[in-house]
C-alpha positions in Angstrom: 125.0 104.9 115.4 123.3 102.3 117.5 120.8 100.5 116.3 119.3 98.2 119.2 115.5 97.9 119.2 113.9 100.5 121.7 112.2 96.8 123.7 116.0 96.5 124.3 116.5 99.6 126.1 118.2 98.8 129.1 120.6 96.7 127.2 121.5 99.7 124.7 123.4 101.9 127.7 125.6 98.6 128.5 126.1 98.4 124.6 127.0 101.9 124.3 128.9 101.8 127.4 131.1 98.7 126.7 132.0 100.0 122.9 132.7 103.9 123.9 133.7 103.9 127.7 137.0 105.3 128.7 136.9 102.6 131.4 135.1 99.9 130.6 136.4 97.5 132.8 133.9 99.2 135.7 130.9 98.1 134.9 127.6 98.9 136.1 125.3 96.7 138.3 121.6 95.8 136.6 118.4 96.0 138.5 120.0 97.5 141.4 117.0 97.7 144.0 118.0 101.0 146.1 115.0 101.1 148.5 114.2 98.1 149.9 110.8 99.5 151.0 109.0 100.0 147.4 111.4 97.5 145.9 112.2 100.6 143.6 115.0 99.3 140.9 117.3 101.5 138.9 118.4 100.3 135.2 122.0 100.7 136.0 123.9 101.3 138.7 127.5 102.7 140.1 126.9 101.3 143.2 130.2 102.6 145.2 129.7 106.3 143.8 125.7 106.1 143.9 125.4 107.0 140.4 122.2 105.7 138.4 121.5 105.7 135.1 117.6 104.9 133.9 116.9 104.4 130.4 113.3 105.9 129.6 111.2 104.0 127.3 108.1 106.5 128.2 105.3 104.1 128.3 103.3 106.7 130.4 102.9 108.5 127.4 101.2 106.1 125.4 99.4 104.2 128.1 96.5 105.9 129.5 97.3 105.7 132.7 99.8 107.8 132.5 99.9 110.4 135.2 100.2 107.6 137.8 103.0 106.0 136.1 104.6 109.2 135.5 104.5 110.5 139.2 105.5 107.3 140.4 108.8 107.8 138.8 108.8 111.2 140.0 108.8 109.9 143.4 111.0 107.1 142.7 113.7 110.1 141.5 113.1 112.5 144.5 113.6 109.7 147.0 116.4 108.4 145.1 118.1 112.2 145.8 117.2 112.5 149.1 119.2 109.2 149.4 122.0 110.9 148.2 122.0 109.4 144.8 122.3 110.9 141.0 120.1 109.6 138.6 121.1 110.6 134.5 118.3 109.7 132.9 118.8 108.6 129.0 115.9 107.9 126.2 116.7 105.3 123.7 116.9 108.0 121.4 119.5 109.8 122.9 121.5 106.7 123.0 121.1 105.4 119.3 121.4 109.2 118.0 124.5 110.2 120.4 126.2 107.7 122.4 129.3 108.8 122.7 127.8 111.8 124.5 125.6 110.1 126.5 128.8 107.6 127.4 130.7 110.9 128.0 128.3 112.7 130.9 128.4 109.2 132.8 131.9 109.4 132.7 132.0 113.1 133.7 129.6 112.4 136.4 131.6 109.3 137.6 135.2 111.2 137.3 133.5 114.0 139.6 132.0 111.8 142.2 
């Protein structure tokens, strides 16, 4: 089981990724900004097969503002398909309870592409 700190979130995909992946030499890209125009960002990136991965940490939830933040990654996500990307979307929950099966839809994903 992982055990990274949730305020480390991004980092705990790369962590699970480099310790379980099939193919860790392919790597994804941090902070890759897809649309230039809203200087939207996703977490990780497989750039040549337009595959995302965004690692929730839900601070909508607990923020009060939370339907703007909350429909603002809505859009982020619908504009990010209509691109032509796929965007798996991971808590750090899901990655500290069940990496390996969180490792193993990325690769699914990625072997389909």
């Amino acid at each position: 089981m992982i055990t990274r700190a949730a305020t480390d979130k991004a980092i705990l995909f790369l962590d699970c990724w480099r310790m379980l992946a099939r193919q860790p030499a392919l790597e994804p890209e941090p902070e890759y900004k897809f649309y230039s125009a809203r200087k939207w960002r996703f977490d990780w990136a497989f750039v040549s097969k337009k595959i995302a991965i965004e690692v929730e940490g839900n601070a909508w939830n607990v923020s009060g503002g939370g339907r703007h933040n909350q429909d603002a990654d809505l859009e982020k996500y619908n504009q990010a398909a209509l691109l032509g990307w796929r965007v798996l979307r991971f808590s750090p929950g899901m990655l500290a309870r069940e990496p390996m099966q969180c490792v193993e839809l990325v690769e699914s994903v990625l072997k389909n592409a």
